[in-house]
N, C-alpha and C positions, 0 to 999 in steps of 0.2 A: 504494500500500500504506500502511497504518497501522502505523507501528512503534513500539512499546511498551518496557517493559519486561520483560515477559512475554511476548508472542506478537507477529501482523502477521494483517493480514487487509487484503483489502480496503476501501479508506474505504465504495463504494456498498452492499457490502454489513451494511457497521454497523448495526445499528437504534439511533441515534441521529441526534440532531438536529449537526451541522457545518457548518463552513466553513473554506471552503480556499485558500490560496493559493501560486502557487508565487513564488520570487524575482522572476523576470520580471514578478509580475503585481502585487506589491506597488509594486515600481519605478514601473513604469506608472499606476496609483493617484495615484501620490508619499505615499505611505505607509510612512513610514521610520522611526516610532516608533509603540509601543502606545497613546499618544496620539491618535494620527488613526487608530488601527484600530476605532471608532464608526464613521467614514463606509463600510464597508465589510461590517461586519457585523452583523447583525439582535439587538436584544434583547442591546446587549453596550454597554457606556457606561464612562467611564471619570472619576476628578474626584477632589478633595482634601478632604475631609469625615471627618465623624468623627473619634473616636481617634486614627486612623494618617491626621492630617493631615499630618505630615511622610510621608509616602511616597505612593505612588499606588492608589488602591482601584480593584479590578477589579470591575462590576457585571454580571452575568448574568443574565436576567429576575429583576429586582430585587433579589436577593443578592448581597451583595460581603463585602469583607475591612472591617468595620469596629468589630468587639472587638478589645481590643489584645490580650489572651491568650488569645486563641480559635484553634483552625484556619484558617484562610481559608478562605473559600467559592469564590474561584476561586484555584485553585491555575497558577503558570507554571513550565511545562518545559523547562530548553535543554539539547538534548542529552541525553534521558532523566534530565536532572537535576531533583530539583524546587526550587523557590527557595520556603522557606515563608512568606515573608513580602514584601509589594509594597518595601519597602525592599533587597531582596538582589539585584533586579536594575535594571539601568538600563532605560527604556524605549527607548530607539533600538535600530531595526531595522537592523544591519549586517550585512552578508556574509550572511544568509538564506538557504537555500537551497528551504526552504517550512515556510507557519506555518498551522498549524488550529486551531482554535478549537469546542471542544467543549461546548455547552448540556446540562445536567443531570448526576446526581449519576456520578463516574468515579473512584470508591474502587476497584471492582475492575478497571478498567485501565488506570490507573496506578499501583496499588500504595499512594495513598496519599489519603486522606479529602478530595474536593474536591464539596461539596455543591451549589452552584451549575454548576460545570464546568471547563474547564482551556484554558490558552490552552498549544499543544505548539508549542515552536522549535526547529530543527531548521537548524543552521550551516554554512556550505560547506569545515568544515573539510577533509574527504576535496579540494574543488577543490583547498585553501591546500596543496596537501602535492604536487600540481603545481608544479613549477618553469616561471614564465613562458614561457621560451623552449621546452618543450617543448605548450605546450596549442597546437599547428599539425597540423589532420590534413586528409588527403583524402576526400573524400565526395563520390558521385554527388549528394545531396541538394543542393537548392538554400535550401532555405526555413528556414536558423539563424540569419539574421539577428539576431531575440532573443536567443537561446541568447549566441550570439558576445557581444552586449553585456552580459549579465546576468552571464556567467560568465568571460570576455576569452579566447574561445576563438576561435583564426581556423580558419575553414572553405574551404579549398582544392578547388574543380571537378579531375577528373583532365581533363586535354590530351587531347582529342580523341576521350573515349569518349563512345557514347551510353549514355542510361539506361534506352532501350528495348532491348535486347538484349544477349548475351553478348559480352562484350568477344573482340578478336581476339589474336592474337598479336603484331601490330603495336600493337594499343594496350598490352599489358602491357611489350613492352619500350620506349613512348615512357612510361606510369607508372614504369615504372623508372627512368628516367632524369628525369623528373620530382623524385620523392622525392632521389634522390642530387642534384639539382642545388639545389635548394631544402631540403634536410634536414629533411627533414619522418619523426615518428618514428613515426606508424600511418597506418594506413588502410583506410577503411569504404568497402568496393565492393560491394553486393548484385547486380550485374550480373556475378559472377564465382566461376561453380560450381563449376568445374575446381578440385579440391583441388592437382591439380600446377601449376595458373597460382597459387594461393596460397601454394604453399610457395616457389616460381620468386621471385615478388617480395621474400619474409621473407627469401631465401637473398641476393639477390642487395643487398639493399638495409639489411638488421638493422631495419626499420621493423615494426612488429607490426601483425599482421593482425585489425582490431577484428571483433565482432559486427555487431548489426543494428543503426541508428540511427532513430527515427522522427521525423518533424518534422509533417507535416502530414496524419497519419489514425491513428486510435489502433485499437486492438486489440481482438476481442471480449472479453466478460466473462473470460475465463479465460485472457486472453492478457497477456506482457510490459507493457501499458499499455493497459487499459482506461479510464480518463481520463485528462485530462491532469495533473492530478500525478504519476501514474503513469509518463505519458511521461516528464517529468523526470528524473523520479528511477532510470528504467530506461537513461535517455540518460546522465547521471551515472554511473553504475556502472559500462558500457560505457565510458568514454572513461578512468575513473580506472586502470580494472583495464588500457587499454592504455598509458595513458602513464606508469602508477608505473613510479620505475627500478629 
């Protein structure tokens, strides 16, 4: 999803020109400031020239910030904030949680005159508001390896279920005993329909019982995670909303 100030829509469905990344993928890159975000994105360059040689000029098929009392031509967003000027924010990319970068004029969505385009940041405060020792959940999923390190989330297999069919009876009470032995405070089991085998665990164990997680197959068009920022950011929401306390 694209989240504005004003509305959200799908990114594929924009008619604009983007690019996207999630935390994981800037990581990966090693692309951890606006600085090295040229090697990653088309028609976007970055350098100290001009006027506003003391700060950083952002260029977007060859527009940038280079009147000193002008608007900028690309404007930067953290956190639906906008920073007007390349001197208001620092370039290093920390704690990210996904950053797009928007080609051409986005006065009417974001609210505010960006001729060139808009580079959007978007923070992992909602992770930061997890306490460490709580990001430990159960998932039949195998494949967050990423996830795990981009967001220091540990991801726990349940003891002895499969992922191809409904868990048994015998497996909910060795997860139970699992969660109480390891204190573990949610858990995301898609193999377990039985609303009384879900409330049986929440009762028996105070661990809350998450949504759907996806890791490795995304969603039709009009589903939870149609790309993968969408995954992200749909797996985000799912783990905040069960770990907040």
């Amino acid at each position: 999803m694209v989240g504005t100030n004003s509305f959200s829509e799908t990114l594929q469905n924009t008619p604009i020109t983007a690019t996207e990344f999630a935390g994981a993928q800037l990581a990966e890159a090693q692309i951890d400031s606006l600085l090295k975000l040229p090697q990653g994105v088309p028609n976007f360059s970055q350098s100290h020239t001009g006027l506003r040689s003391f700060a950083d000029n952002y260029v977007i098929r060859g527009l940038g910030n280079t009147d000193f009392l002008s608007d900028p031509a690309v404007v930067v967003y953290l956190d639906d904030a906008p920073f007007g000027d390349g001197i208001s924010y620092t370039p290093d990319l920390l704690s990210v949680d996904h950053l797009e970068v928007y080609r051409g004029p986005q006065g009417s969505r974001f609210g505010k005159n960006a001729e060139a385009g808009v580079i959007n940041i978007v923070s992992r405060n909602a992770i930061a508001k997890i306490p460490a020792d709580r990001r430990r959940v159960i998932t039949s999923h195998n494949a967050f390896g990423y996830f795990a390190a981009a967001y220091g989330f540990e991801f726990i297999a349940p003891l002895g279920v499969s992922t191809e069919s409904e868990a048994s009876a015998r497996d909910i009470a060795g997860i139970i005993t699992q969660i109480k032995t390891q204190k573990i405070p949610a858990v995301f089991l898609e193999n377990i329909s039985d609303p009384r085998l879900i409330r049986q665990i929440a009762a028996e164990t105070g661990a809350r019982i998450g949504g759907t997680l996806y890791s490795d197959s995304l969603t039709g068009e009009k589903g939870d995670a149609p790309t993968y920022i969408d995954m992200v950011r749909h797996n985000i929401r799912a783990l905040t909303s069960a770990l907040a306390n």
